[in-house]
PDB file as gemmi writes it, atoms N, CA and C in Angstrom:
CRYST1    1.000    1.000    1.000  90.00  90.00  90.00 P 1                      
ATOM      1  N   UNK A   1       0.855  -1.179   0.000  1.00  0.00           N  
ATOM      2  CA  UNK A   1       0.000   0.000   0.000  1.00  0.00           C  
ATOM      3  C   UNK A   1       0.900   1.241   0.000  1.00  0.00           C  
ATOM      4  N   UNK A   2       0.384   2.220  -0.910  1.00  0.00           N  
ATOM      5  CA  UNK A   2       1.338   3.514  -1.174  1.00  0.00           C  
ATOM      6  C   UNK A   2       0.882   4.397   0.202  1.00  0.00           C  
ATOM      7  N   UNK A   3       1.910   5.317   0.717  1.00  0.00           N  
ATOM      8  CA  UNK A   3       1.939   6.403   1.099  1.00  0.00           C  
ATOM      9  C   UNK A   3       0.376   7.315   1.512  1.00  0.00           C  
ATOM     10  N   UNK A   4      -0.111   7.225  -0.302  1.00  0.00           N  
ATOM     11  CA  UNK A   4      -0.932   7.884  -0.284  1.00  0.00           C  
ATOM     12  C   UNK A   4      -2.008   7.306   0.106  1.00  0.00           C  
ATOM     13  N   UNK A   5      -2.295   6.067  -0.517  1.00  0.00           N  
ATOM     14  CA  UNK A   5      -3.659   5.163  -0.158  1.00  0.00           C  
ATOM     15  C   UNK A   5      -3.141   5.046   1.902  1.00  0.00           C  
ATOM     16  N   UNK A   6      -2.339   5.388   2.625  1.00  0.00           N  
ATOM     17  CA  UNK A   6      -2.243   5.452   4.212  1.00  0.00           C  
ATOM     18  C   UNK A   6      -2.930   6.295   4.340  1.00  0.00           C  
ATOM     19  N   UNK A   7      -2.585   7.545   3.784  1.00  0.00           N  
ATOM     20  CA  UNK A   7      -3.168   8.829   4.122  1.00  0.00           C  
ATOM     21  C   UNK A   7      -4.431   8.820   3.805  1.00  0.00           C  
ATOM     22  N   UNK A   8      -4.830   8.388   2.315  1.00  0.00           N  
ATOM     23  CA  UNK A   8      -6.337   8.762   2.296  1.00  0.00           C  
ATOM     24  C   UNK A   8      -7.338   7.562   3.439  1.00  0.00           C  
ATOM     25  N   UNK A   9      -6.734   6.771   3.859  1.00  0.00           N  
ATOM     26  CA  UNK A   9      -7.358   5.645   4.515  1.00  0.00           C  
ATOM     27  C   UNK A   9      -7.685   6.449   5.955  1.00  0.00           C  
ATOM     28  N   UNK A  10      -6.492   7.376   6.377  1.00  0.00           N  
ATOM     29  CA  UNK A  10      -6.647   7.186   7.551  1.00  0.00           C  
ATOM     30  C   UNK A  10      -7.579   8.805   7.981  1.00  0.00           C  
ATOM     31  N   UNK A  11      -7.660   9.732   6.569  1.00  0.00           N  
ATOM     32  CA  UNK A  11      -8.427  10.887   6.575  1.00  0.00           C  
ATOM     33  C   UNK A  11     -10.085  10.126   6.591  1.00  0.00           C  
ATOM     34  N   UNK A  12     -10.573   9.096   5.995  1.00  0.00           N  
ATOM     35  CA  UNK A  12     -11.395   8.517   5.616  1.00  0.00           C  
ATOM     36  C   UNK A  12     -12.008   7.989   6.852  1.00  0.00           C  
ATOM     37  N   UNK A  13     -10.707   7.616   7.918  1.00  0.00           N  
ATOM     38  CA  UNK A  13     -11.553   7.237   9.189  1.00  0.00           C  
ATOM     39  C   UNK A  13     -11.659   7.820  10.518  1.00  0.00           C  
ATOM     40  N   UNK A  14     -11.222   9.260   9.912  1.00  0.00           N  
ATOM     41  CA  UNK A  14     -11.745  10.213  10.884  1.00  0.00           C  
ATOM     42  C   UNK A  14     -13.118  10.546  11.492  1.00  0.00           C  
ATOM     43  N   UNK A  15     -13.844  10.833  10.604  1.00  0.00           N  
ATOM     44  CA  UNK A  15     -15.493  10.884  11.362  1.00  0.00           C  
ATOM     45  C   UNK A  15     -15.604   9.783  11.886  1.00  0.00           C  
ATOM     46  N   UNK A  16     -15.238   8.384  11.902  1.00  0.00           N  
ATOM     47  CA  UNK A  16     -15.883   7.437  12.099  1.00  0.00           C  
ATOM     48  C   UNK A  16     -15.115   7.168  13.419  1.00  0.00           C  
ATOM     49  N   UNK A  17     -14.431   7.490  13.662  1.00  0.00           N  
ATOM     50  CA  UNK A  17     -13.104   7.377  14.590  1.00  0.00           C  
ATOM     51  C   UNK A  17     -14.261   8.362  15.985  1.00  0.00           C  
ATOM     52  N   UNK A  18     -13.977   9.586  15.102  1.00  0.00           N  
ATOM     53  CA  UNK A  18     -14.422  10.514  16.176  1.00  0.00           C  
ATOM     54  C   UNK A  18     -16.099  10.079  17.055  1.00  0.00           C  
ATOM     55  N   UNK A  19     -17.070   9.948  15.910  1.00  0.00           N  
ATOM     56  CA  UNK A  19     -17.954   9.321  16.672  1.00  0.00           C  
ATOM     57  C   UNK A  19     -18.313   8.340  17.615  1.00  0.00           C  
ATOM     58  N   UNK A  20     -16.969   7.246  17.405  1.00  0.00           N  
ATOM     59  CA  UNK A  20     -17.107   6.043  17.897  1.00  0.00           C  
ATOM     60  C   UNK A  20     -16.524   6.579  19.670  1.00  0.00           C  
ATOM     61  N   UNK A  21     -15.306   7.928  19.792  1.00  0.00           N  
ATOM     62  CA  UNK A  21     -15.244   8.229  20.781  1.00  0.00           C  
ATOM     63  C   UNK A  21     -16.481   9.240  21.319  1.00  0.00           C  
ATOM     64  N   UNK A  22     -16.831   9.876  20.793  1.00  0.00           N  
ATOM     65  CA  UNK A  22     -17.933  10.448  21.266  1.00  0.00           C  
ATOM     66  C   UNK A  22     -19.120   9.481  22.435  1.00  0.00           C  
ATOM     67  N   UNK A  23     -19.425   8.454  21.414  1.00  0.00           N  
ATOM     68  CA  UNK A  23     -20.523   7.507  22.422  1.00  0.00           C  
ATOM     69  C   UNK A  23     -19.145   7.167  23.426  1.00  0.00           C  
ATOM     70  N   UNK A  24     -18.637   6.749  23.180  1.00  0.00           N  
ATOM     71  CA  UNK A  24     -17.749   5.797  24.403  1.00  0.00           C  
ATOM     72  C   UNK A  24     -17.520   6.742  25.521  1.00  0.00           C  
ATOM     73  N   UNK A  25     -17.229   8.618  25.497  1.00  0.00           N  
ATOM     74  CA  UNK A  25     -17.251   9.329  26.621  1.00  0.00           C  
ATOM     75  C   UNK A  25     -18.596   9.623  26.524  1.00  0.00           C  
ATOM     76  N   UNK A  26     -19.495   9.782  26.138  1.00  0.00           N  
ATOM     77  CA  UNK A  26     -20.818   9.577  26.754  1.00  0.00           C  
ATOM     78  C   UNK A  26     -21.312   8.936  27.268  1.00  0.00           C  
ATOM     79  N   UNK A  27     -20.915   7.449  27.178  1.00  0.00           N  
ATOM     80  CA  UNK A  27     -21.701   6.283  28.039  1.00  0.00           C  
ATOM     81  C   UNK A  27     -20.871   5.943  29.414  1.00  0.00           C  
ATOM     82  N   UNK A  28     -19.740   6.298  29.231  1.00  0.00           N  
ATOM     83  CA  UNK A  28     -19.076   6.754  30.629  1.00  0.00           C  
ATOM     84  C   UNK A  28     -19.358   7.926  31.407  1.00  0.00           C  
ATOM     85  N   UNK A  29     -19.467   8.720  30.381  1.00  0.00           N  
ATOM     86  CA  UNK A  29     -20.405  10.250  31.406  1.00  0.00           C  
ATOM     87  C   UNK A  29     -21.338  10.428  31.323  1.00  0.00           C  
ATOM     88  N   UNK A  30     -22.662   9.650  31.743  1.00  0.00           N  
ATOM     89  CA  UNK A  30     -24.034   9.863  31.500  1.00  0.00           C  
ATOM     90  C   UNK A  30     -24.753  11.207  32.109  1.00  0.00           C  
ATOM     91  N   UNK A  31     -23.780  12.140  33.126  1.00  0.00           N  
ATOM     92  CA  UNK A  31     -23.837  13.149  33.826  1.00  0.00           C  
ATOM     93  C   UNK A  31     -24.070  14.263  32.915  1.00  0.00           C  
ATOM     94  N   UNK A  32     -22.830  14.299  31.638  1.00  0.00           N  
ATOM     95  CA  UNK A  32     -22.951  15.022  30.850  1.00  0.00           C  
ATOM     96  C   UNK A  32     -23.116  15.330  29.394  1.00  0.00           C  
ATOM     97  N   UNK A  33     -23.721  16.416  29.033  1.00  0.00           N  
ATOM     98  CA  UNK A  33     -24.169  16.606  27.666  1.00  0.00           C  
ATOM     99  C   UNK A  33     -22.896  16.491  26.302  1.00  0.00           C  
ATOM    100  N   UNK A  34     -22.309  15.588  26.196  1.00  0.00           N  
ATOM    101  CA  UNK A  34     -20.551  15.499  25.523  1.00  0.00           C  
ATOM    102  C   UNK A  34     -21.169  15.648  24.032  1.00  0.00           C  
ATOM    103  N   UNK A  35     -20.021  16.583  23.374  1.00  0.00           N  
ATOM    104  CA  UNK A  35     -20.372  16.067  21.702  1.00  0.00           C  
ATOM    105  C   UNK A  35     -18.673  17.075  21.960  1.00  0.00           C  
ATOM    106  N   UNK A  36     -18.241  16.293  20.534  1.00  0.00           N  
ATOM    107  CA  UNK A  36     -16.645  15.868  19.996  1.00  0.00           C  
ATOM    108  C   UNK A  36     -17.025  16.903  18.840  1.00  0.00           C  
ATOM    109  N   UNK A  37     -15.936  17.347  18.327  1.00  0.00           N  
ATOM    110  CA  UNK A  37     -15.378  18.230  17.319  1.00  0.00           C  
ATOM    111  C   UNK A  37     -13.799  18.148  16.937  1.00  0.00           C  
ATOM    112  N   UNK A  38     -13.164  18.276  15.644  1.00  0.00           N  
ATOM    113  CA  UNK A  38     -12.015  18.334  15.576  1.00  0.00           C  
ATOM    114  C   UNK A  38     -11.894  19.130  15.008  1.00  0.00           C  
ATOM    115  N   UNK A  39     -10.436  19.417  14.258  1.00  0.00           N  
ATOM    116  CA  UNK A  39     -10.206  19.994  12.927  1.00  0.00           C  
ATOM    117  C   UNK A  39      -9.419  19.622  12.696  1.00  0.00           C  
ATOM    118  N   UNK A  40      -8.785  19.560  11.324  1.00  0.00           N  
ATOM    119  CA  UNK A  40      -7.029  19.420  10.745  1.00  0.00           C  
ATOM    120  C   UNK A  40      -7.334  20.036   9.504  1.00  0.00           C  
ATOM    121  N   UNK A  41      -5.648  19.735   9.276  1.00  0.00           N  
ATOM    122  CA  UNK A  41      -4.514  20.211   7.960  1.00  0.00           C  
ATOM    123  C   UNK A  41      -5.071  19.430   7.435  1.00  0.00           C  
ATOM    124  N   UNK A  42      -5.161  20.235   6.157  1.00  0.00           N  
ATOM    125  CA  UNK A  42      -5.445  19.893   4.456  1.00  0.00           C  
ATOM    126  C   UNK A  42      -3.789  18.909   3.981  1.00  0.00           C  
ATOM    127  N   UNK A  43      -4.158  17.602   3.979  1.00  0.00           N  
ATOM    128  CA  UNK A  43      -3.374  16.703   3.334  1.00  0.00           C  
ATOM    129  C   UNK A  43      -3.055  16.119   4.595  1.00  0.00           C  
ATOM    130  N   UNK A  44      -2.807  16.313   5.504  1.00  0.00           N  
ATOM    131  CA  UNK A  44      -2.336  15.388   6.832  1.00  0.00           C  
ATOM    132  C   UNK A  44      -3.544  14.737   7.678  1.00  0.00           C  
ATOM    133  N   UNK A  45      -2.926  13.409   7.929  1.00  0.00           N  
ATOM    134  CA  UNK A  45      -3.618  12.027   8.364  1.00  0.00           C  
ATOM    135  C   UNK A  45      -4.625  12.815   9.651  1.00  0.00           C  
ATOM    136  N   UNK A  46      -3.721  12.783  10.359  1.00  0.00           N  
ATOM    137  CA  UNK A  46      -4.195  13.551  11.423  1.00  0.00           C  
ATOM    138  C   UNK A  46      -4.970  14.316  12.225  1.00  0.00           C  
ATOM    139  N   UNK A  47      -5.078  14.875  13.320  1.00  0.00           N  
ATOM    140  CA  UNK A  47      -5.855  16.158  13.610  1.00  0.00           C  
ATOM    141  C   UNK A  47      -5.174  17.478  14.036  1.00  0.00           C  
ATOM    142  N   UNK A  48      -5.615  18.456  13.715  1.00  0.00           N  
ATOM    143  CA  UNK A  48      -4.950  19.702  14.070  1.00  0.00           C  
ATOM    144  C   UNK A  48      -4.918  19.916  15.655  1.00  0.00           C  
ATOM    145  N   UNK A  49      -6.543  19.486  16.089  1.00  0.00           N  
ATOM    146  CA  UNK A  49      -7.120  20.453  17.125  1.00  0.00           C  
ATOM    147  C   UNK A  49      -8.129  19.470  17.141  1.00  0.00           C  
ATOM    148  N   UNK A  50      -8.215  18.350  18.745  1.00  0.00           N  
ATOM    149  CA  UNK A  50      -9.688  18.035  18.951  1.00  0.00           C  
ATOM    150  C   UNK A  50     -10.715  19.175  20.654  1.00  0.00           C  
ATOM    151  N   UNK A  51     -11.721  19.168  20.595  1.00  0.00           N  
ATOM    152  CA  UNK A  51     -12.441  19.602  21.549  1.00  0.00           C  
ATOM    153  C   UNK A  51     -13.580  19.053  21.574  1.00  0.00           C  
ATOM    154  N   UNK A  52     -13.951  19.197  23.362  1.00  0.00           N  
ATOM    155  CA  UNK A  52     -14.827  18.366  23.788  1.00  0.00           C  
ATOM    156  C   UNK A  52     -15.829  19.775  24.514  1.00  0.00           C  
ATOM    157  N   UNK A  53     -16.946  19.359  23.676  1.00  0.00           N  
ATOM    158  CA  UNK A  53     -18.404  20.259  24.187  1.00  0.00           C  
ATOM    159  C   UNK A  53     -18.852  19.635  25.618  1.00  0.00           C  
ATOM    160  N   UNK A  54     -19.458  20.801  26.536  1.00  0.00           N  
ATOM    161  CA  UNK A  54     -20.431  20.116  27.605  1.00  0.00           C  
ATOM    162  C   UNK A  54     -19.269  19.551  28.582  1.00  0.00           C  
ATOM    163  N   UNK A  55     -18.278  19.804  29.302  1.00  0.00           N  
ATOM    164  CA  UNK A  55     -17.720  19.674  29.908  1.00  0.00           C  
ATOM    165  C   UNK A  55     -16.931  21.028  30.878  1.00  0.00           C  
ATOM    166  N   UNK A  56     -17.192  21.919  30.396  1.00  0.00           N  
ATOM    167  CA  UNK A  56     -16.253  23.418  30.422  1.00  0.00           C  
ATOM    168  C   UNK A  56     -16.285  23.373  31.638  1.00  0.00           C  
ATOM    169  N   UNK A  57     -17.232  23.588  32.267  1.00  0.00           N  
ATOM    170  CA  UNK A  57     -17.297  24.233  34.367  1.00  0.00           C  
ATOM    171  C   UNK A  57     -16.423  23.028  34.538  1.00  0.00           C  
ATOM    172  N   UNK A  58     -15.841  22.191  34.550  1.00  0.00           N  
ATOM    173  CA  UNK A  58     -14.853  21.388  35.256  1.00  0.00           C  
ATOM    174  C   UNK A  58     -13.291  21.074  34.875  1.00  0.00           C  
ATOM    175  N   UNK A  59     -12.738  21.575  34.961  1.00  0.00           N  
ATOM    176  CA  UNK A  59     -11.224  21.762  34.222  1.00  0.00           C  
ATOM    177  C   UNK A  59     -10.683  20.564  34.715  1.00  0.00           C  
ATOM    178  N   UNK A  60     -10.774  20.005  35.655  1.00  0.00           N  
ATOM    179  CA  UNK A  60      -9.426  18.491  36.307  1.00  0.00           C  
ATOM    180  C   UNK A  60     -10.476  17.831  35.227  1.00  0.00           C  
ATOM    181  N   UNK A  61     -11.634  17.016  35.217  1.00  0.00           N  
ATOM    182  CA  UNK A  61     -12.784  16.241  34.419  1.00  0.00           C  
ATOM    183  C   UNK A  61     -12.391  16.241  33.149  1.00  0.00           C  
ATOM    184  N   UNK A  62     -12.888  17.720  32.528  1.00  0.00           N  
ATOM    185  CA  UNK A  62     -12.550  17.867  31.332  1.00  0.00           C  
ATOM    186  C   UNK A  62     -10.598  17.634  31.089  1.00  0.00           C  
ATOM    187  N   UNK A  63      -9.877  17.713  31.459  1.00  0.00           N  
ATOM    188  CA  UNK A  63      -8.032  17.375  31.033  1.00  0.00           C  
ATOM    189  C   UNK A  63      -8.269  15.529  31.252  1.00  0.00           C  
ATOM    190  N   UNK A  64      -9.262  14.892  32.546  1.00  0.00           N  
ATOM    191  CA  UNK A  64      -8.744  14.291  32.241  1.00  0.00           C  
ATOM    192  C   UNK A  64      -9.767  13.299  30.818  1.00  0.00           C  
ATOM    193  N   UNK A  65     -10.403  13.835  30.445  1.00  0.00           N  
ATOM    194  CA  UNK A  65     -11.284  13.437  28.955  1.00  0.00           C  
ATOM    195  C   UNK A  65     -10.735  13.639  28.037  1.00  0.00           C  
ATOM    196  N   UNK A  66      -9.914  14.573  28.249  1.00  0.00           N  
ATOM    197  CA  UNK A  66      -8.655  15.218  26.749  1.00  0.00           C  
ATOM    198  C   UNK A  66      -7.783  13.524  26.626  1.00  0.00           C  
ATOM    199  N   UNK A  67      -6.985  13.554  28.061  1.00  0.00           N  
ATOM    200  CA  UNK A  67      -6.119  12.750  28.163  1.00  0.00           C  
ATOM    201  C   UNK A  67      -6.642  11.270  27.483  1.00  0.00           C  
ATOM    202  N   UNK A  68      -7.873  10.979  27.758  1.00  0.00           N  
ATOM    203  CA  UNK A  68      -8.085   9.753  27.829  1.00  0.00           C  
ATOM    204  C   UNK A  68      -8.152   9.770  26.165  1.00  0.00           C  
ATOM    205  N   UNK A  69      -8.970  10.675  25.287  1.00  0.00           N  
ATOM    206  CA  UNK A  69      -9.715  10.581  24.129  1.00  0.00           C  
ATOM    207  C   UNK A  69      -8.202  10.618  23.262  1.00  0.00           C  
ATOM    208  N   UNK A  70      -6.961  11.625  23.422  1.00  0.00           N  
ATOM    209  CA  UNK A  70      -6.197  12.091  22.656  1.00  0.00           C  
ATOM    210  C   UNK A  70      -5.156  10.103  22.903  1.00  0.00           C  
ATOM    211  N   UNK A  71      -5.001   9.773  23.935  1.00  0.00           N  
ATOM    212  CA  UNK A  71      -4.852   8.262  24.014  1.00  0.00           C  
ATOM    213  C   UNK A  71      -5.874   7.532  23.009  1.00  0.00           C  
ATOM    214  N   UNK A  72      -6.721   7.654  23.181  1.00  0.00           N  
ATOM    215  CA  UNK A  72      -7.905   6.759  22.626  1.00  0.00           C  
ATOM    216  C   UNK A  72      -7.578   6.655  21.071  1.00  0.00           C  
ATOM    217  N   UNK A  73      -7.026   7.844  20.176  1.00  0.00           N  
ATOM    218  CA  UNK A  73      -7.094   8.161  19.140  1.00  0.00           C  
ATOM    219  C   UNK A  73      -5.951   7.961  18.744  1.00  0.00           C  
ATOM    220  N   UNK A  74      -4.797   8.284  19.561  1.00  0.00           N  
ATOM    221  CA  UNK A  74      -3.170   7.546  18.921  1.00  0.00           C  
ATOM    222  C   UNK A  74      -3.208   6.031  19.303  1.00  0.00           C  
ATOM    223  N   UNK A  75      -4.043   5.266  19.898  1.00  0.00           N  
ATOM    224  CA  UNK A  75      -3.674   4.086  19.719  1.00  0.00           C  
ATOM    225  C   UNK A  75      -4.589   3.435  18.199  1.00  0.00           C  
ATOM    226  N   UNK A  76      -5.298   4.319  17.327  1.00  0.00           N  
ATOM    227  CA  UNK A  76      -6.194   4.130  16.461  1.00  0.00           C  
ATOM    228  C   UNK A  76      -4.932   4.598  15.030  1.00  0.00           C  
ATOM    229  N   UNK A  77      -3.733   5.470  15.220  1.00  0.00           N  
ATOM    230  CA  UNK A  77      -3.441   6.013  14.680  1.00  0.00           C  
ATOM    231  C   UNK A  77      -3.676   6.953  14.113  1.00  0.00           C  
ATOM    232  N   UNK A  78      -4.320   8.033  15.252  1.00  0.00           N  
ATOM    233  CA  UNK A  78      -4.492   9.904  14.889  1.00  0.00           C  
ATOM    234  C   UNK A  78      -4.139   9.954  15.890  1.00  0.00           C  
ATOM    235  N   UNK A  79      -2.743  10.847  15.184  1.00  0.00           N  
ATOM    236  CA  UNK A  79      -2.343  12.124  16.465  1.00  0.00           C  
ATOM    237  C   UNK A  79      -3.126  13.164  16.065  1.00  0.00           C  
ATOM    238  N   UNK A  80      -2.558  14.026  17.191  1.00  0.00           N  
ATOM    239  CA  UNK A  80      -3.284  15.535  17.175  1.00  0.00           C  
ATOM    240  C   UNK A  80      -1.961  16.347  17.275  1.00  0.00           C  
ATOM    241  N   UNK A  81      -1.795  17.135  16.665  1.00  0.00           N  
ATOM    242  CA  UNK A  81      -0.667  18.093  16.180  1.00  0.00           C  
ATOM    243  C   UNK A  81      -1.326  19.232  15.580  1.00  0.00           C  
ATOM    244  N   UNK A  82      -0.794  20.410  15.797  1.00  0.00           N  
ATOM    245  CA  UNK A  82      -1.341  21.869  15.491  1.00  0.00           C  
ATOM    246  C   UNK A  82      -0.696  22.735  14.674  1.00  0.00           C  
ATOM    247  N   UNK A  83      -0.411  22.691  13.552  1.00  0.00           N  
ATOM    248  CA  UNK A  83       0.826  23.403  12.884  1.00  0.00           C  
ATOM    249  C   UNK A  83       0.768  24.911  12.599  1.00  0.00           C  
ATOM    250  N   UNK A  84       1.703  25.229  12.970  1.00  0.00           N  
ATOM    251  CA  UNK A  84       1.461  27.000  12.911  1.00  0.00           C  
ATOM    252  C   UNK A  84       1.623  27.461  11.409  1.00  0.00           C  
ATOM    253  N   UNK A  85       0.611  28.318  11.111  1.00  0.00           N  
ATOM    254  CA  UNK A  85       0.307  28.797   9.549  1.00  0.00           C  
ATOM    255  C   UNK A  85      -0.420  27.836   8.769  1.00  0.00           C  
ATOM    256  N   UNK A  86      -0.576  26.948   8.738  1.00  0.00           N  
ATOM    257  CA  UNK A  86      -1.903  25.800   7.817  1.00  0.00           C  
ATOM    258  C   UNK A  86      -2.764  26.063   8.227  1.00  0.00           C  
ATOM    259  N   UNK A  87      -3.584  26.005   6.876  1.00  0.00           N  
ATOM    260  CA  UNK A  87      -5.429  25.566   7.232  1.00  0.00           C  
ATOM    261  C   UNK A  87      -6.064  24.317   7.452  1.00  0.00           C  
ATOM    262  N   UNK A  88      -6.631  25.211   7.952  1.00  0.00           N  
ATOM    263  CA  UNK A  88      -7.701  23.632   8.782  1.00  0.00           C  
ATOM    264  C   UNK A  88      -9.002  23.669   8.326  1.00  0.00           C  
ATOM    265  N   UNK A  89      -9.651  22.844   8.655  1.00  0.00           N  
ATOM    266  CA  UNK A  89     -11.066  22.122   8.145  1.00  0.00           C  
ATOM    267  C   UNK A  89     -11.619  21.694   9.342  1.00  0.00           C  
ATOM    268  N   UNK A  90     -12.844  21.766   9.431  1.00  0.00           N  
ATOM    269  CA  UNK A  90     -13.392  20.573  10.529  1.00  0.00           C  
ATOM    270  C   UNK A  90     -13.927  19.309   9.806  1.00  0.00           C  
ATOM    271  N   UNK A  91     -13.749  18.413  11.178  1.00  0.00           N  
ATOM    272  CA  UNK A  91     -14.608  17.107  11.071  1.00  0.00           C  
ATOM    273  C   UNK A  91     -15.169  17.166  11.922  1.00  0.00           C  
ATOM    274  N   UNK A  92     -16.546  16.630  11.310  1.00  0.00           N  
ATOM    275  CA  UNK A  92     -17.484  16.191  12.181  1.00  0.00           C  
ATOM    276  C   UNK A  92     -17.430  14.641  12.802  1.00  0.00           C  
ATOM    277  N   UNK A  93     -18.142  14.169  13.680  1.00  0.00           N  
ATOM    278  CA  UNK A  93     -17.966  12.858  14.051  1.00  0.00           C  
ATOM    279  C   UNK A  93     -19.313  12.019  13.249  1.00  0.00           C  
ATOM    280  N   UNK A  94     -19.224  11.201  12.930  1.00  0.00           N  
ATOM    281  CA  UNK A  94     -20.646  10.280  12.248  1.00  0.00           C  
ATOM    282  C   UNK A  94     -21.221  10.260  13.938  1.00  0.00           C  
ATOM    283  N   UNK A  95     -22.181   9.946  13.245  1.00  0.00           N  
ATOM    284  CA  UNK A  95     -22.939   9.847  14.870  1.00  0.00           C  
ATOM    285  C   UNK A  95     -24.280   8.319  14.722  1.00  0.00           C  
ATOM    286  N   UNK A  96     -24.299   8.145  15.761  1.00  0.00           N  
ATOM    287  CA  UNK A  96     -25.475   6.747  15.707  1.00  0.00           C  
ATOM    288  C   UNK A  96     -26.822   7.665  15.598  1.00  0.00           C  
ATOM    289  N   UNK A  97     -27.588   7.522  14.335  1.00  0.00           N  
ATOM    290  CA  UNK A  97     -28.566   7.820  14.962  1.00  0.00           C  
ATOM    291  C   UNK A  97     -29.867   6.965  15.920  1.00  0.00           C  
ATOM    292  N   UNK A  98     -31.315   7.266  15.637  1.00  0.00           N  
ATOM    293  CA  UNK A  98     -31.699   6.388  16.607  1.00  0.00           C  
ATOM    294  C   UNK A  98     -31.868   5.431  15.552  1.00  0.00           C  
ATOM    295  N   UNK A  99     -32.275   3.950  16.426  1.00  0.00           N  
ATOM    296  CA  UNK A  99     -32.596   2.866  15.029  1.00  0.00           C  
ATOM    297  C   UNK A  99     -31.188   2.378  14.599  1.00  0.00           C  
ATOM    298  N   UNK A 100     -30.287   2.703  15.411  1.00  0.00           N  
ATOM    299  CA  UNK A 100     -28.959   2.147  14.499  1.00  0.00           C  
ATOM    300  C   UNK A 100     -28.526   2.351  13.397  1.00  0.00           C  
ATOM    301  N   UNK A 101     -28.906   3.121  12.788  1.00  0.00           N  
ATOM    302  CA  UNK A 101     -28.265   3.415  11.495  1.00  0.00           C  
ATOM    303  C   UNK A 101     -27.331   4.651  11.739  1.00  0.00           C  
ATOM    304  N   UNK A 102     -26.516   4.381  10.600  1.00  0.00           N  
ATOM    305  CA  UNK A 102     -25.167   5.957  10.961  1.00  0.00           C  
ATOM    306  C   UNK A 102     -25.484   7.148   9.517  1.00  0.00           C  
ATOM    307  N   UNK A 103     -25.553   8.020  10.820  1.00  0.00           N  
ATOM    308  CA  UNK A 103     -25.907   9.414  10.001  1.00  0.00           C  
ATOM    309  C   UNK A 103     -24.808  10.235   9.914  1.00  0.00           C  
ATOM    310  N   UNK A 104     -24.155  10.617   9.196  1.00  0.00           N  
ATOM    311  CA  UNK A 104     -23.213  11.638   8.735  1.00  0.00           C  
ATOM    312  C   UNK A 104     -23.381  12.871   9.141  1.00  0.00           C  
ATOM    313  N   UNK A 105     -22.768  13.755  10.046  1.00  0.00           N  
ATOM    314  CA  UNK A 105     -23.409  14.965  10.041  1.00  0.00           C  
ATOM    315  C   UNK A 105     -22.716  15.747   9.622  1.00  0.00           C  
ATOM    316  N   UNK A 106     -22.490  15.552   8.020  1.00  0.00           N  
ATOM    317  CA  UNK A 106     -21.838  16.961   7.512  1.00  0.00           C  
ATOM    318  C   UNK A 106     -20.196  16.820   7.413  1.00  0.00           C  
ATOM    319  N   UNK A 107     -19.913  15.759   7.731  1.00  0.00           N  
ATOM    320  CA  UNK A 107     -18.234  15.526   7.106  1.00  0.00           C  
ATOM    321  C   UNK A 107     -17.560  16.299   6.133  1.00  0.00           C  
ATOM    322  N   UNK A 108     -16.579  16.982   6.279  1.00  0.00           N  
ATOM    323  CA  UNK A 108     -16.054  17.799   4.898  1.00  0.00           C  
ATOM    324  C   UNK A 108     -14.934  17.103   4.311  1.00  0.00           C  
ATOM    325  N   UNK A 109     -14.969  15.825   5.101  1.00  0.00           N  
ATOM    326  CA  UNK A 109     -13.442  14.808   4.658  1.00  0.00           C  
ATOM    327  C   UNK A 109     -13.302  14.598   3.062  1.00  0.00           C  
ATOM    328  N   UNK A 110     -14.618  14.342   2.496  1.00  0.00           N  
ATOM    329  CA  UNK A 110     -14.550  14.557   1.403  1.00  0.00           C  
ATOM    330  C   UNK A 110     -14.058  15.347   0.766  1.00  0.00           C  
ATOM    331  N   UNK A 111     -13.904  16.607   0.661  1.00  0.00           N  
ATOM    332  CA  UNK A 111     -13.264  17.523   0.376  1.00  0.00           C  
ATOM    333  C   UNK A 111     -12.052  17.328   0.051  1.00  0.00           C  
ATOM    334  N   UNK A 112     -11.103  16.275   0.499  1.00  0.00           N  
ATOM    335  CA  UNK A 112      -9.800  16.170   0.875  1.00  0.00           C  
ATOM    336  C   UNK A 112      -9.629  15.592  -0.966  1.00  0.00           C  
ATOM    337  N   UNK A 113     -10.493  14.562  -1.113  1.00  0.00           N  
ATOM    338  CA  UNK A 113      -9.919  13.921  -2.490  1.00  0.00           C  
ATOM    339  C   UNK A 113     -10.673  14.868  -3.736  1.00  0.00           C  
ATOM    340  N   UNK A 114     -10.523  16.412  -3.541  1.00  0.00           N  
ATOM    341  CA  UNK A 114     -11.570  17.244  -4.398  1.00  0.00           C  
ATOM    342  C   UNK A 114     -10.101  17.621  -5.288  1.00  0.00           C  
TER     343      UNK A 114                                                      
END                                                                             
């Protein structure tokens, strides 16, 4: 497998990545209202910048949800790295809707192979 087919594989399983952490700190924090957001660089695997909604009033809670999710995601193979001067994009996370089926909410990953 080339280089490139890594990269587009692993831009490809970003939303799906992200959602799958989303439920997993939600069903551990049933306390709180959680929804996931990222962003990254145009051409890199990666993420620029992830953040976690619905956590803010608690700073030790919320670092240690960073800690756990930014683990969660390099053992998946996404780091998170922030590069100074590139643009970024967001991803959204796929999300379950009800009924089990997966709803897209708006992914711009596509974009990447434009």
């Amino acid at each position: 497998m080339s280089i490139d087919q890594k990269l587009a594989g692993a831009r490809t399983q970003r939303p799906r990545l992200l959602g799958e952490l989303e439920a997993l700190l939600r069903a551990g924090n049933p306390d709180l209202n959680l929804f996931v957001s990222a962003r990254a660089h145009h051409g890199e695997p990666g993420l620029a910048h992830l953040h976690l909604y619905g956590v803010e009033g608690d700073r030790e809670r919320k670092s240690r949800l960073m800690k756990f999710a930014t683990a969660w995601l390099l053992e998946r193979g996404i780091s998170i790295e922030l590069q100074e001067g590139r643009d970024l994009y967001d991803i959204r996370p796929w999300r379950e809707a009800q009924g089990g089926r997966t709803q897209d909410m708006g992914s711009l990953d596509e974009l990447d192979e434009i």
